[in-house]
C-alpha positions as CSV (number, residue, x, y, z in Angstrom):
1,X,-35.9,23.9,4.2
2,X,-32.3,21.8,3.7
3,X,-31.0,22.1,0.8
4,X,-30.4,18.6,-1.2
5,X,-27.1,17.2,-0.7
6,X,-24.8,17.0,-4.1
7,X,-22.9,13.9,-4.5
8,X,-19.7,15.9,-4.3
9,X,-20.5,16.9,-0.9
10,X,-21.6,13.7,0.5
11,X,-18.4,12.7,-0.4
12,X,-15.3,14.6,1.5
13,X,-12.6,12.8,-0.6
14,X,-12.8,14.9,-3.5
15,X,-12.2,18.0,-1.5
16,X,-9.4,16.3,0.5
17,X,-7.4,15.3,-2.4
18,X,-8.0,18.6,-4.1
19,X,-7.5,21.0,-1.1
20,X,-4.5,18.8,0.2
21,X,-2.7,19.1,-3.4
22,X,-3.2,22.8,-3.2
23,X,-1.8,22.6,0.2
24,X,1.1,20.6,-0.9
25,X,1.6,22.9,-4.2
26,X,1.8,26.0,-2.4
27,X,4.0,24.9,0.5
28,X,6.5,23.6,-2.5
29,X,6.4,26.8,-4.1
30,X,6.9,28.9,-1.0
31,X,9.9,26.6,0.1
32,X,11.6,27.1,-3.1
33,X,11.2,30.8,-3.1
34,X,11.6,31.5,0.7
35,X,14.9,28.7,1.1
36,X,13.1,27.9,4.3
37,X,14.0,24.9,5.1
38,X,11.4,25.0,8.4
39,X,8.6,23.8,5.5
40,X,10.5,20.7,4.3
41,X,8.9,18.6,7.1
42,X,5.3,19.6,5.6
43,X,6.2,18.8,1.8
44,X,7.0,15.8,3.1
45,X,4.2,15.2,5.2
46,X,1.6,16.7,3.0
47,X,3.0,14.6,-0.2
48,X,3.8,11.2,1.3
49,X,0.3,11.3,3.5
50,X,-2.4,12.9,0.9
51,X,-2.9,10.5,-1.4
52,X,-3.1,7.4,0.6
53,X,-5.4,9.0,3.1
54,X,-7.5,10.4,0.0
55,X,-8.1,6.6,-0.8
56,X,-8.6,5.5,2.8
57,X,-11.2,8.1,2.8
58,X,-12.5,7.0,0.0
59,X,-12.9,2.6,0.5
60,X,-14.6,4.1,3.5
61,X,-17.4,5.7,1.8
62,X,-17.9,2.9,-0.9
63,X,-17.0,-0.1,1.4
64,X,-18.4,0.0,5.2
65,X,-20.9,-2.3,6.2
66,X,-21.8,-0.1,9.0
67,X,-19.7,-2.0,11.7
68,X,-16.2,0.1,10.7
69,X,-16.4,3.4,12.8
70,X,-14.2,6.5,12.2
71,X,-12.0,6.0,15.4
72,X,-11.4,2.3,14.4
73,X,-10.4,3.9,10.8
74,X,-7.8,6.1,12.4
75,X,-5.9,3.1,14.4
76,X,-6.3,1.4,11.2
77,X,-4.6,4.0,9.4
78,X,-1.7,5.3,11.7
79,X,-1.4,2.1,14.3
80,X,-1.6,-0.2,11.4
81,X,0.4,0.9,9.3
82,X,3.6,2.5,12.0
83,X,3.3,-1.2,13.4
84,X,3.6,-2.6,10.3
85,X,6.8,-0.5,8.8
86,X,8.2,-1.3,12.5
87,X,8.2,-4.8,12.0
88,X,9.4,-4.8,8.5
89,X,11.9,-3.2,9.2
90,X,13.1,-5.3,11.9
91,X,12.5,-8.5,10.1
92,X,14.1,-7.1,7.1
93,X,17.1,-5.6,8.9
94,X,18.1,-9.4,9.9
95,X,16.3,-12.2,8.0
96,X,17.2,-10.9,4.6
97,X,20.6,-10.3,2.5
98,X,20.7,-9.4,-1.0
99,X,20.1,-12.5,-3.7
100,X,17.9,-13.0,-6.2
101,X,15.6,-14.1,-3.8
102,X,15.7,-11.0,-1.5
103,X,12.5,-9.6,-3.1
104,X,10.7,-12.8,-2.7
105,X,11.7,-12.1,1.3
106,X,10.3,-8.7,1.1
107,X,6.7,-9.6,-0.3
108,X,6.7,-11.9,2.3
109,X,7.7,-9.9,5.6
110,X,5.5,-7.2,4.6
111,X,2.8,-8.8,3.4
112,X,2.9,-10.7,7.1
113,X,3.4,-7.6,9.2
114,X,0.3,-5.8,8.0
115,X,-1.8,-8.9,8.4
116,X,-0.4,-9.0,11.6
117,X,-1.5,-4.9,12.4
118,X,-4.1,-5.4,10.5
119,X,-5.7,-8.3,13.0
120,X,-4.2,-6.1,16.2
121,X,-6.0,-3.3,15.2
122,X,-9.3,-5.3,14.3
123,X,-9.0,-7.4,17.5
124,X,-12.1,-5.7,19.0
125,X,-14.7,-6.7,16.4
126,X,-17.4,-8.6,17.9
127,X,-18.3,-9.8,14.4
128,X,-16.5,-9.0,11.0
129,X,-17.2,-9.4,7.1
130,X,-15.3,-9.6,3.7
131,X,-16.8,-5.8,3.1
132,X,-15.4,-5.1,6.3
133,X,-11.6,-6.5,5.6
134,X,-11.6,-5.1,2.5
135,X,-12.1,-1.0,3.7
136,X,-10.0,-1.9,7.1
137,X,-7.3,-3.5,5.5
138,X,-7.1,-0.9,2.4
139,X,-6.6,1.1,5.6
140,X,-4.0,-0.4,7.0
141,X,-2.1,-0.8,3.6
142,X,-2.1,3.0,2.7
143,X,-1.2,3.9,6.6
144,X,2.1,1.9,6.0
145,X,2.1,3.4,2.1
146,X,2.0,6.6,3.7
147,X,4.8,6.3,6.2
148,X,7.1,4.2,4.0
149,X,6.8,6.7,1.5
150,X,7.9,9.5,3.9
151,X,10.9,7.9,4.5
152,X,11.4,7.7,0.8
153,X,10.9,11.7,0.7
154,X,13.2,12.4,3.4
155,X,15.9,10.3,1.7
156,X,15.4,12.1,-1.5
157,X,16.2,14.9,-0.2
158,X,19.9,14.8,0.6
159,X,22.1,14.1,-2.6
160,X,25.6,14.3,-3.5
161,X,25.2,17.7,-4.9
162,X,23.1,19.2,-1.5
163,X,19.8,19.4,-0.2
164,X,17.0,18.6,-3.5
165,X,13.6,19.9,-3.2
166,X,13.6,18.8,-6.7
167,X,14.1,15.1,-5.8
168,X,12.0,15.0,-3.2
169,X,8.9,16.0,-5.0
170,X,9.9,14.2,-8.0
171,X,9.5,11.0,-5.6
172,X,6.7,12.2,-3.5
173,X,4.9,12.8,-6.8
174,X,5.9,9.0,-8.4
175,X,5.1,7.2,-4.8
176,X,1.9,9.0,-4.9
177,X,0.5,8.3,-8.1
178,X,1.7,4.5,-7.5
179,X,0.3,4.7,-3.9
180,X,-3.6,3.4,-4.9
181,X,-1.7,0.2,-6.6
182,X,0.1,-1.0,-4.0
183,X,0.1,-1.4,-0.5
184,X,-3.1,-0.6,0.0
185,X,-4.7,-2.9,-2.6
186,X,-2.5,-5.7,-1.5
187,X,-3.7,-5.8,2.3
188,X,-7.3,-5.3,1.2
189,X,-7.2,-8.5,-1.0
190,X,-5.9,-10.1,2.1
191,X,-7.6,-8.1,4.6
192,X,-11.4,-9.3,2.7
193,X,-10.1,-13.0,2.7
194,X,-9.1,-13.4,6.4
195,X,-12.5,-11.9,7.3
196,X,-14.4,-13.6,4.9
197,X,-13.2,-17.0,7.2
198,X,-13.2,-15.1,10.5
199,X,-16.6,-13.5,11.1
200,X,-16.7,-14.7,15.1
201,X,-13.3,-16.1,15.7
202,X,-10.0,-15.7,14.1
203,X,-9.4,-18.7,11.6
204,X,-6.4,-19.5,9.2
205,X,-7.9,-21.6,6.4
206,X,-6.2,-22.9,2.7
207,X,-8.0,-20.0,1.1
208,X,-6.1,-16.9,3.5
209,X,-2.8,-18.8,2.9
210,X,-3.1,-18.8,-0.6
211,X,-4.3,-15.1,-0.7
212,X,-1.3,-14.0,1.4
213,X,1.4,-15.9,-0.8
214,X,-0.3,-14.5,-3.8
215,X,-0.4,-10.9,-2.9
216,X,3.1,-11.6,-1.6
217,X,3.9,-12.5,-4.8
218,X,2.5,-9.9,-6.7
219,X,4.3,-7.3,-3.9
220,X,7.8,-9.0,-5.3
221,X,7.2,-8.8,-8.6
222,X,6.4,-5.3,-8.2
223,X,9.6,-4.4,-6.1
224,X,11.5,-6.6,-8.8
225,X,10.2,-5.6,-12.0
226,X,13.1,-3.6,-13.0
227,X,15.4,-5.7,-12.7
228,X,13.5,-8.3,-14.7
229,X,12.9,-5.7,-17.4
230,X,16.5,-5.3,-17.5
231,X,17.3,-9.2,-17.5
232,X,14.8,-9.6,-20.0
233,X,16.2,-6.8,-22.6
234,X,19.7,-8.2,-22.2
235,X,17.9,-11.8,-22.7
236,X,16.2,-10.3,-26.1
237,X,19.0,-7.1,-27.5
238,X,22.4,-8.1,-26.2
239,X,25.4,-7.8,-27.9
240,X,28.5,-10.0,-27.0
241,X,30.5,-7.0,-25.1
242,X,27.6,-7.3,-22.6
243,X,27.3,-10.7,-22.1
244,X,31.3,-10.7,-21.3
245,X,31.0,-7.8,-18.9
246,X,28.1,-10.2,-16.8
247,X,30.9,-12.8,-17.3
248,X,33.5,-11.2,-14.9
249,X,30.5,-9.6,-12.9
250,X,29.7,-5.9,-14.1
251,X,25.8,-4.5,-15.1
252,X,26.7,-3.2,-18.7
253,X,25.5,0.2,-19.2
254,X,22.3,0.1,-21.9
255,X,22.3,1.3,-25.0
256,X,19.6,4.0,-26.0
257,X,17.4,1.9,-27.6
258,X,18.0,-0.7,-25.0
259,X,17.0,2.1,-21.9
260,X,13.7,2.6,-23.9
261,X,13.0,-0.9,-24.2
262,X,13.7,-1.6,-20.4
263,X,11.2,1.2,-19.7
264,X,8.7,0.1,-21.7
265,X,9.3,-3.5,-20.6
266,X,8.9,-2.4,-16.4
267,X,6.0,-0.2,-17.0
268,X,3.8,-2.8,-18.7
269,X,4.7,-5.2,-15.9
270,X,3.5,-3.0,-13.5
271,X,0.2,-2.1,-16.0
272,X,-0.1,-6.2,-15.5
273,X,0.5,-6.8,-12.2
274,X,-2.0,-3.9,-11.0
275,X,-4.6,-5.1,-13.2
276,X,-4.6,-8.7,-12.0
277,X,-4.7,-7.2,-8.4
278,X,-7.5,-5.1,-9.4
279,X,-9.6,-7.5,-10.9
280,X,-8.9,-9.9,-7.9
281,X,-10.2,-7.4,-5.4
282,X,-13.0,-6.6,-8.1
283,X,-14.2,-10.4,-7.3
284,X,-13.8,-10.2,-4.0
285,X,-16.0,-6.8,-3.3
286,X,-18.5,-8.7,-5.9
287,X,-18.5,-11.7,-3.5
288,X,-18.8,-9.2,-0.4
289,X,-22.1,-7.4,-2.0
290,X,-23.9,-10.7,-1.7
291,X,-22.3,-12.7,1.5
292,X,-24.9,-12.8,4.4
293,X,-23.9,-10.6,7.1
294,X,-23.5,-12.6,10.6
295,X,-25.7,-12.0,13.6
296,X,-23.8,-10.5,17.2
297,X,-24.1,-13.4,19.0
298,X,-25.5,-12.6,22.6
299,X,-23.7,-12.9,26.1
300,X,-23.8,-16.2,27.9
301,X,-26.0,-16.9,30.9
302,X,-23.0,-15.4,33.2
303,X,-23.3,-12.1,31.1
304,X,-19.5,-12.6,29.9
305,X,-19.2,-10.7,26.5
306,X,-18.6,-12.7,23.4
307,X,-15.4,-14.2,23.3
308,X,-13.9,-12.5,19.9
309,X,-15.0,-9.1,21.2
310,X,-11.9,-8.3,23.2
């Protein structure tokens, strides 16, 4: 006789993000007390990758419809997202300069490039639905969370003073409790409205366009909300020494009550802009419980395949 199934074992992403943070803890540990700088590849690995795939993992379990398969998962996690940090970096590297606006540019591009995996990797659906975007485009968004952030990692760890394993996990640790609000989330909102309009064929309507700047707009506040914290406490404390300083074109350093204020000011934007992206996605899965789930259409008389199935 089988023994009933626990919920915690149905469910592999408990264990992954557990058994992956041990993983990751003990590597750290045995790196700083071993200097062997053969492990620094896997701290970086282990920390930029765990808790993105932890959450692919997991919009798998709560999202399929039936139609997203394990291997298309994969490509969605590690084809997705290296195209889409390619191409970002490409079209970052020579359509943008740094303005006010460069932010704005960098919602955009990336934004586009993982719509643009995201529909490569998805190109073989015969039929596809709003549940479906949603888990396959979370997917794509944390592959390219995952290997943007490993970059990140990697260029934490050289400072001025040396090598810092210090550094590095300090920013392995931030990117990866940040990870589940960003990328990810973003290309999911996206991911569930493209479907939503492209269950046989591939169809650009008002309502995708207006996703895509929206989430694009929420990616550049998020890049930029430091800086606006920061414009906004010199707006609301400044004294007149600072104000002359912007004059002839120097950042004045904060004061200490000023450096609180700016914290407090970029982490409650962030606290906003994840919680309108959360409750966005919210109505979307909402919408995706109850949207009727489209039929395979059959062959033609010649027996040629359906057309969006290659």
């Amino acid at each position: 006789m089988v023994a009933p199934t626990t919920p915690t074992a149905r469910r592999p992403w408990p264990r992954i993000l557990l058994g992956g943070l041990a993983l990751w803890a003990a590597t750290v540990l045995v790196t700083v007390a071993t200097a062997n700088s053969n492990l620094l590849p896997t701290i970086v690995l282990l920390g930029s990758f765990l808790v993105p795939v932890t959450f692919a993992v997991w919009a798998y379990e709560h999202g399929t419809s039936g139609t997203i398969t394990v291997p298309l998962l994969f490509n969605g996690f590690v084809v997705g997202g290296v195209l889409g940090v390619l191409g970002a970096s490409v079209l970052e590297r020579y359509l943008l300069h740094p303005s006010l606006w460069m932010y704005a540019g960098v919602g955009l591009i990336e934004e586009a490039v993982k719509l643009a995996a995201l529909v490569f990797v998805a190109r073989r659906m015969r039929v596809r639905s709003m549940r479906d975007g949603l888990v396959l485009g979370a997917t794509v968004g944390f592959g390219f969370a995952a290997f943007e952030s490993s970059g990140y990692a990697f260029n934490a760890l050289f400072t001025v003073q040396g090598i810092s394993v210090r550094s590095m996990v300090e920013t392995e640790i931030l990117r990866g409790l940040l990870s589940p609000l960003g990328h990810g989330l973003w290309t999911a909102i996206t991911g569930g409205v493209l479907f939503a309009a492209s269950r046989t064929r591939w169809h650009i309507t008002g309502g995708g366009v207006l996703a895509y700047l929206g989430v694009s707009a929420l990616h550049a506040l998020w890049d930029s909300m430091h800086g606006i914290a920061i414009a906004l406490t010199l707006f609301l404390t400044g004294t007149p020494w600072q104000y002359q300083l912007l004059d002839h074109g120097y950042l004045p350093r904060a004061t200490g009550a000023q450096g609180h204020l700016i914290t407090i000011m970029n982490w409650a934007g962030l606290v906003v802009i994840s919680a309108v992206a959360l409750l966005w996605l919210r109505a979307l899965a909402e919408r995706s419980r109850t949207a009727p789930r489209p039929s395979v259409p059959a062959p033609d008389v010649a027996g040629r395949p359906y057309p969006g199935s290659s």
